[in-house]
N, C-alpha and C positions, 0 to 999 in steps of 0.2 A: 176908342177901345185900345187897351193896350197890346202889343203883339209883342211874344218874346220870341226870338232868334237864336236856336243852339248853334255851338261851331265847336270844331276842334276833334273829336272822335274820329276813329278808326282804327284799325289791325296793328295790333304791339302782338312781340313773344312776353311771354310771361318774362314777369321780372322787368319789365320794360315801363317807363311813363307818358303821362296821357295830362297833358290838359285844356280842361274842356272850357267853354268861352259864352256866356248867355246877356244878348242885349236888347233893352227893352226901347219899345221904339219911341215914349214916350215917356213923364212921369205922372203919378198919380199920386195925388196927396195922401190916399186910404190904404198904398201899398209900404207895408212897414218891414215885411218879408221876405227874402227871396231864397228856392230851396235849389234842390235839387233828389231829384226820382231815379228809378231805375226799376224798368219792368223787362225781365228775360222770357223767354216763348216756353208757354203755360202757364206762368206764375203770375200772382198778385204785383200789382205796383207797390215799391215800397222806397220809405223816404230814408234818405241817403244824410244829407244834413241842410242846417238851413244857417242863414244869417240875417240879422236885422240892420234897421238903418244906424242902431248904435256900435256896429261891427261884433256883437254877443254870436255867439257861435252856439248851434245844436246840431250834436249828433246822435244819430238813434242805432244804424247799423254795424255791425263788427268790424267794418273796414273802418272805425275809429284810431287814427294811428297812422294809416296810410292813405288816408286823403283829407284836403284839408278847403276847405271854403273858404273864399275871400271876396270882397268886393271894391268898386270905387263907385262914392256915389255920383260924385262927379260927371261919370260913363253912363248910370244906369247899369251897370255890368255886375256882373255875378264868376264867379270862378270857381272851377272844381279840380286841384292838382291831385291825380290820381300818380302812387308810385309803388312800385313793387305788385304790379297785377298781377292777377292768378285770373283763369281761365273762367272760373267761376263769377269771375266780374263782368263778364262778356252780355250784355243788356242795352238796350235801348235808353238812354237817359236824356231826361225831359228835367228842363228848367219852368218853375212855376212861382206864383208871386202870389201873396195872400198878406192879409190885414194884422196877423199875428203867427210870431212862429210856438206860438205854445203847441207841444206837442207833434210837431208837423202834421196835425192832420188832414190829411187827403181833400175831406169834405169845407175845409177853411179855406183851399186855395182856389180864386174865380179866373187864373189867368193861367196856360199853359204854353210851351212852345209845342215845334210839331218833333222834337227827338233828333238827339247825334247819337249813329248805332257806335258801339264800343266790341273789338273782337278783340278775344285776346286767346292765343296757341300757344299751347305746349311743347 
């Protein structure tokens, strides 16, 4: 089974950058995907962006601009450079791995980490 490992999160002031670090403990031939989520307390999970093994980038959220995805496949690793936070970015973000990133959707990806929290103050 594969296991993904978030790292890097924690307490910025706004205006401040964050990046976040996901590594999978293994590879899997069927994973083509790897994103990145972000669920805040009450809210839906919602996908942030993803990247493929071709290095194709998708982003679906407004923070398009100031965060930017990367990976090495080399690591297994996945990247998430958040900059210029705003408070409202303050969420739980979870790296997950899926067969395709068409659409990011939710119900595509079989593999999740367990979350790096992210706080961000004004």
């Amino acid at each position: 089974q594969v296991q993904l490992v978030e790292s890097g999160g924690g307490s910025v002031q706004a205006g401040g950058s964050l990046r976040l670090s996901c590594a999978a403990s293994r590879y899997t031939y069927s994973i083509y995907c790897m994103a990145w989520f972000r669920q805040a307390p009450g809210k839906e999970r919602e996908a942030v962006a993803g990247i493929d093994r071709a290095g194709r980038t998708t982003y679906i959220n407004s923070e398009q601009g100031r965060f930017t995805i990367s990976h090495d496949n080399n690591k297994n690793e996945v990247y998430l450079q958040m900059i210029s936070l705003r408070p409202e970015d303050s969420a739980m973000y979870y790296c997950a791995a899926a067969s395709s990133c068409d659409g990011l959707r939710r119900a595509a990806f079989r593999y999740w980490g367990q979350g790096t929290q992210v706080t961000v103050s004004s």
